[in-house]
Backbone as CSV, one residue per row, in Angstrom:
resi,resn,N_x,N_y,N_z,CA_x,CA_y,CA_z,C_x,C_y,C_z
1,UNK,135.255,-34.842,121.752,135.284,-36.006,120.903,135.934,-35.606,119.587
2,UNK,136.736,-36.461,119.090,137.193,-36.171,117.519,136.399,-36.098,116.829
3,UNK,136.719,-35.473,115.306,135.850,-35.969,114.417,136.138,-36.787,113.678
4,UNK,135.067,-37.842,113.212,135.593,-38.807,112.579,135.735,-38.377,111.102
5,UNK,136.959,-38.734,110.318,137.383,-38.690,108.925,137.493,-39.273,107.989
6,UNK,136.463,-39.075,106.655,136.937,-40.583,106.062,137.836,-40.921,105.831
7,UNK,138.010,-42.586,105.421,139.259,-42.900,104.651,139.387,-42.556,103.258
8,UNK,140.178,-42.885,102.539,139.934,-42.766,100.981,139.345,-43.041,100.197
9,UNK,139.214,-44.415,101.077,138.307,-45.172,100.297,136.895,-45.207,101.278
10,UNK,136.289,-44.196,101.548,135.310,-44.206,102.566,135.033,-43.896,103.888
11,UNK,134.404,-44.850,104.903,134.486,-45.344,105.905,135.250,-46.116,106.500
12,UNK,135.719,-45.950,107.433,136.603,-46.772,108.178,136.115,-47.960,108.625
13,UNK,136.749,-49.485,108.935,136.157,-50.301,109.341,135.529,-50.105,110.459
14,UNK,136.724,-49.335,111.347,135.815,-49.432,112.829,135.018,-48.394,112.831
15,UNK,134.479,-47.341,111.881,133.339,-46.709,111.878,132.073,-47.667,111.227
16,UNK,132.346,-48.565,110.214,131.458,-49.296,109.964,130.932,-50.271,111.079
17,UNK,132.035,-50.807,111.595,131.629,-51.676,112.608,130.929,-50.811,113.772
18,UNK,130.840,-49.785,114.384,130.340,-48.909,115.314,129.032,-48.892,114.408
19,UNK,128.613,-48.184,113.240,127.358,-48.107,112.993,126.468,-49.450,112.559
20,UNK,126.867,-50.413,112.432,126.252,-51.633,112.075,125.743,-52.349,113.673
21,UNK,126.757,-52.272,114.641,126.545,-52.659,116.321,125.963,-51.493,116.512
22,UNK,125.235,-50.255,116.435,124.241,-49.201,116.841,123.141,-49.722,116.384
23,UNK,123.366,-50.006,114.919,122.213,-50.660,114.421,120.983,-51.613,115.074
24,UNK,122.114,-52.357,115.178,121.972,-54.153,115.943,120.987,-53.334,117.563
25,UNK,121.797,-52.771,118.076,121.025,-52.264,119.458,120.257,-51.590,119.309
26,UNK,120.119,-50.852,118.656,118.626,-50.115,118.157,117.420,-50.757,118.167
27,UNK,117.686,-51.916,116.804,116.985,-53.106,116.561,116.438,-53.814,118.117
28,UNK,117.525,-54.160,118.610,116.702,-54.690,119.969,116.217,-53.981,121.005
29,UNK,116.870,-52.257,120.876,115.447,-51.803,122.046,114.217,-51.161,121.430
30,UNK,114.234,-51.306,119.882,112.906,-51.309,119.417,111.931,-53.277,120.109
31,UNK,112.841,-53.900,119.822,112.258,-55.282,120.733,111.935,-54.969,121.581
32,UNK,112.775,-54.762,122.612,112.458,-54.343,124.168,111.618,-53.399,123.874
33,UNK,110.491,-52.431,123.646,109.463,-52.142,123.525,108.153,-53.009,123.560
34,UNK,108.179,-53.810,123.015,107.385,-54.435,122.854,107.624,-55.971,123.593
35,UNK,108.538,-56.673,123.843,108.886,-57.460,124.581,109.060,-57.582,126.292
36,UNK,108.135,-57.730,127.384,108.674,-57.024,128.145,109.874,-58.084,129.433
37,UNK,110.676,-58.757,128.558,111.644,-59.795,128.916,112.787,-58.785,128.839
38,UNK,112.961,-58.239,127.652,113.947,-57.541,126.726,114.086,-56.233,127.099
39,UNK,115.282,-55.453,128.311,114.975,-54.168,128.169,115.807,-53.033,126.822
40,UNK,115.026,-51.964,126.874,115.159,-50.967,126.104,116.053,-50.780,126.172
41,UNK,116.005,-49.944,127.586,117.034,-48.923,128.326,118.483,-49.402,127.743
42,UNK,119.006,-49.994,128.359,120.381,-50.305,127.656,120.791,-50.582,126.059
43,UNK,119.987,-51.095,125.948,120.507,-51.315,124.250,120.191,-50.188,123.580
44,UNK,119.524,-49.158,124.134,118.972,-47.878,123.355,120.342,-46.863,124.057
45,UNK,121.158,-47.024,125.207,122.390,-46.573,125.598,123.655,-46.984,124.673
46,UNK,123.695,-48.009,124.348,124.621,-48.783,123.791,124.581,-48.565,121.748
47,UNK,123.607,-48.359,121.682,123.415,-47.663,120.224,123.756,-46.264,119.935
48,UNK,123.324,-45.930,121.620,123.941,-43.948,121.232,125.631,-44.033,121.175
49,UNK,125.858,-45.015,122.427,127.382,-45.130,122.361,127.664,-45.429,120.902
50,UNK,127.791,-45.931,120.610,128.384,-46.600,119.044,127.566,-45.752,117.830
51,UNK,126.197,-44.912,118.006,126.463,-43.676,117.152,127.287,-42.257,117.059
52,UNK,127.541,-42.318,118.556,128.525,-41.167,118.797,129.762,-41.311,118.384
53,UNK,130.503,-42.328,118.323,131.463,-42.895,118.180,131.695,-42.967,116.233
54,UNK,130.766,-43.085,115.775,130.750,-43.193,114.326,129.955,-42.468,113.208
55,UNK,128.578,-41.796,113.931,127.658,-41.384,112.790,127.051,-40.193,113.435
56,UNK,127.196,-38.902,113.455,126.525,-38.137,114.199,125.176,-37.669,113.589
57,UNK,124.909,-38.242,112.679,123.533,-38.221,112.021,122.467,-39.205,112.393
58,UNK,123.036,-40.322,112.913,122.460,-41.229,113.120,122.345,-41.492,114.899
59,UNK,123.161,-40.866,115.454,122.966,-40.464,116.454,121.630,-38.700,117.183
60,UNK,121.910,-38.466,116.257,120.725,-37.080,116.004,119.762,-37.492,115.746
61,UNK,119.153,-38.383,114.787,118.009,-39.384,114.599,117.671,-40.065,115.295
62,UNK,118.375,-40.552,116.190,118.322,-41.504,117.568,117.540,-40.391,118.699
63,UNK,118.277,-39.421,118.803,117.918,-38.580,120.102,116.714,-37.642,119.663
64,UNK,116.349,-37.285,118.226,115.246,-36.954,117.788,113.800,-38.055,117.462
65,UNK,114.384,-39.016,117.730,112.919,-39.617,117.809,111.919,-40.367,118.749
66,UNK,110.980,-40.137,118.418,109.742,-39.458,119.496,109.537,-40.863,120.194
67,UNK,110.245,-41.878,119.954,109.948,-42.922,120.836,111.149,-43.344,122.055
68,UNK,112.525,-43.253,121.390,113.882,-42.655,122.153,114.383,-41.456,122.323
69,UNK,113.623,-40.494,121.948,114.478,-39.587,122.368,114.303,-38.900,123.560
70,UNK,112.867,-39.320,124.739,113.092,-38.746,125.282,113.992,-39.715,126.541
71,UNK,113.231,-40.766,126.355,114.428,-41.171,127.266,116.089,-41.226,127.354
72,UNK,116.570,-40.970,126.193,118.161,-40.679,126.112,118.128,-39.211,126.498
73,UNK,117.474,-38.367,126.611,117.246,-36.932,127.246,117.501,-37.416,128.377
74,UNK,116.606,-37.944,128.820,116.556,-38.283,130.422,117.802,-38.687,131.010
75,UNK,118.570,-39.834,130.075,119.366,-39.962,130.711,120.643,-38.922,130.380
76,UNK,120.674,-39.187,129.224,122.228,-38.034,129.541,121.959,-36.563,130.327
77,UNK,120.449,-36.242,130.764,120.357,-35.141,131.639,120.963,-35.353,133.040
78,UNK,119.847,-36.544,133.456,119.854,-37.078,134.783,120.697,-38.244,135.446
79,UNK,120.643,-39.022,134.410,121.369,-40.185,134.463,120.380,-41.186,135.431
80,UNK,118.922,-40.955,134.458,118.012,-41.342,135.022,117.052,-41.562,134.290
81,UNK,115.817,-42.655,134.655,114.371,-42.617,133.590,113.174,-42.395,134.350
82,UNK,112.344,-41.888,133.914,111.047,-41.480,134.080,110.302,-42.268,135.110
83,UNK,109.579,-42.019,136.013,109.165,-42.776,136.674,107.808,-43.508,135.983
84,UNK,107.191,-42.497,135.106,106.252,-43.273,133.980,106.743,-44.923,133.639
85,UNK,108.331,-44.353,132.966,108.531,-45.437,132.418,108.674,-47.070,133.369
86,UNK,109.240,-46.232,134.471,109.660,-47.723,135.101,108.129,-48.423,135.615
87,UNK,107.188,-47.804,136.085,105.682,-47.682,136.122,105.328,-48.803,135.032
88,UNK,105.398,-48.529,134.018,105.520,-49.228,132.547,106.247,-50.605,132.576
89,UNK,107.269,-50.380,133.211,108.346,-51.686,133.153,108.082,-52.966,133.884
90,UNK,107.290,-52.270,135.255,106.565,-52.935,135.860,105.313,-53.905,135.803
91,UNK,104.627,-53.214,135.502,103.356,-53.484,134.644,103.679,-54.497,133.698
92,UNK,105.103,-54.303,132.754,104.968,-55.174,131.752,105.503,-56.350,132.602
93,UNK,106.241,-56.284,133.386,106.912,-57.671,134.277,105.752,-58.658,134.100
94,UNK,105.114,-58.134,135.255,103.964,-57.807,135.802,102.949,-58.604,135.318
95,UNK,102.654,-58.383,133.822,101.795,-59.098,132.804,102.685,-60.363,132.222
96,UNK,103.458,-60.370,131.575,103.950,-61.192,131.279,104.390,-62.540,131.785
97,UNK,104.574,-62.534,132.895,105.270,-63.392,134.175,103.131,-63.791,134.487
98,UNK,102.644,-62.988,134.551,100.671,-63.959,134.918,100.337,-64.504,133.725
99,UNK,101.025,-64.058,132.481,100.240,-64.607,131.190,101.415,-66.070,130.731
100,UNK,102.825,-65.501,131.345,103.242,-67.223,131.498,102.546,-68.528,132.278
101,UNK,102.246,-67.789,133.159,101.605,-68.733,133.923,100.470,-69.222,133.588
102,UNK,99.746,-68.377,133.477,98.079,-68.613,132.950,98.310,-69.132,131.058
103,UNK,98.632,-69.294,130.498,98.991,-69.152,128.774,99.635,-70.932,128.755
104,UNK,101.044,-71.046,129.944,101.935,-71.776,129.608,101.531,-72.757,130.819
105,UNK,101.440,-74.102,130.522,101.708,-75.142,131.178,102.973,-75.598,131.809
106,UNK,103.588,-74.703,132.545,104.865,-74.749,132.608,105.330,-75.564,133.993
107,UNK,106.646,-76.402,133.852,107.143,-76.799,134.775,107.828,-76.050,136.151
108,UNK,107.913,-76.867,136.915,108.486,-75.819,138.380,109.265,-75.305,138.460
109,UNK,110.360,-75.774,137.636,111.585,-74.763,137.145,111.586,-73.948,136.413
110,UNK,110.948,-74.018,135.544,110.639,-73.216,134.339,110.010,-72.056,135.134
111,UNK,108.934,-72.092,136.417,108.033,-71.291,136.637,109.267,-70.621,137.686
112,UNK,109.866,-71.324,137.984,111.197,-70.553,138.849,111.976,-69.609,137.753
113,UNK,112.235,-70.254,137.185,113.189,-69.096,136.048,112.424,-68.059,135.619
114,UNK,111.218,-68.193,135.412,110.368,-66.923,134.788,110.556,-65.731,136.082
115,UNK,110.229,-66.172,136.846,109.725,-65.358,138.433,111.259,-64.772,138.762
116,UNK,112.445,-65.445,138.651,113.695,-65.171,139.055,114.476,-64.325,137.850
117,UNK,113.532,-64.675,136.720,114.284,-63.025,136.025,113.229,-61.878,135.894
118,UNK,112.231,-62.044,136.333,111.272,-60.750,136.282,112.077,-60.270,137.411
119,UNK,112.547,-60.808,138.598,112.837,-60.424,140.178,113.931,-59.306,139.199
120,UNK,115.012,-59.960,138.748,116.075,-59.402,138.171,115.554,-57.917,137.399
121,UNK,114.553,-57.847,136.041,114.309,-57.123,135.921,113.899,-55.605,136.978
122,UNK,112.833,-56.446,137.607,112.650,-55.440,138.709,113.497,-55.144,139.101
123,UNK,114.620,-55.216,139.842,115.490,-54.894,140.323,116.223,-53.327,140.101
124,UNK,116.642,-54.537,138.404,117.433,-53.436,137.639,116.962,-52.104,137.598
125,UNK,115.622,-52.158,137.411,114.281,-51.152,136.934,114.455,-50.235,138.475
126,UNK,114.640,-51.000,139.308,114.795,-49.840,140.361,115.960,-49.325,141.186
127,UNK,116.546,-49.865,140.430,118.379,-49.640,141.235,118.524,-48.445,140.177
128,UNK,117.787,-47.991,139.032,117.969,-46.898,138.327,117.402,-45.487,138.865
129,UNK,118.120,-44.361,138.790,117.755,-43.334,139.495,116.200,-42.339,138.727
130,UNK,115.436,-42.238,139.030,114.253,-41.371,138.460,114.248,-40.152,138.066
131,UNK,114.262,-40.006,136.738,114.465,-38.552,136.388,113.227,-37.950,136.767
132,UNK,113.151,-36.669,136.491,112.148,-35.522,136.477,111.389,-35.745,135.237
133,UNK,111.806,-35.798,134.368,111.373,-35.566,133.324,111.209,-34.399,132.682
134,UNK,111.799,-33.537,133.332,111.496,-32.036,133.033,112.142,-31.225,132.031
135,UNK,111.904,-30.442,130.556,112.926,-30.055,130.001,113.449,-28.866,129.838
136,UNK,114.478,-28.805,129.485,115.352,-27.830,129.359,114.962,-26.739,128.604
């Protein structure tokens, strides 16, 4: 990878724009934590992309912290996540999709769309390969 250089006057746009869109995805797989509609996994991929690309400090902060970092371990090891986690992913489907139901007075479509993107989630959650978890 190059290194990136400032301009004269700073930062480059498209380094600004790379760390502001890391930002932004960060922001939402801190959501996806806690949301379980919203996944992590990718937007916590998509933030390393665009810190690598622009901030290697902020990318080091990314992979050092104790809530992402091990799963970006995982994956740039394995190209894979934890079976904990997907365990987790499940579970949250899982809950969320009974507490729509039970919580929300919801219509038949509505109760179709909920059920037809948890399906999706699941899916995704398992078309992903399972790391070890094991480290280096």
């Amino acid at each position: 990878m190059t290194e990136l250089q400032p301009t004269a006057t700073g930062w480059s746009l498209r380094r600004k724009l790379y760390v502001l869109a890391g930002l932004g995805f960060t922001g939402l797989a801190v959501l996806g934590v806690a949301l379980p509609v919203l996944p992590t996994t990718p937007f916590l991929l998509l933030a390393s992309a665009c810190f690598a690309r622009s901030s290697p400090r902020l990318l080091q902060w990314l992979r050092s912290s104790k809530l992402f970092g091990p799963l970006l371990s995982d994956w740039e090891r394995e190209r894979g996540i934890r079976l904990s986690v997907k365990v987790g992913a499940y579970g949250s489907v899982v809950i969320a999709v009974a507490l729509g139901f039970y919580a929300y007075d919801l219509a038949f479509w509505q109760q179709a769309l909920l059920v037809t993107l948890a399906l999706i989630g699941v899916t995704v959650v398992a078309s992903l390969r399972t790391a070890s978890g094991a480290r280096e």
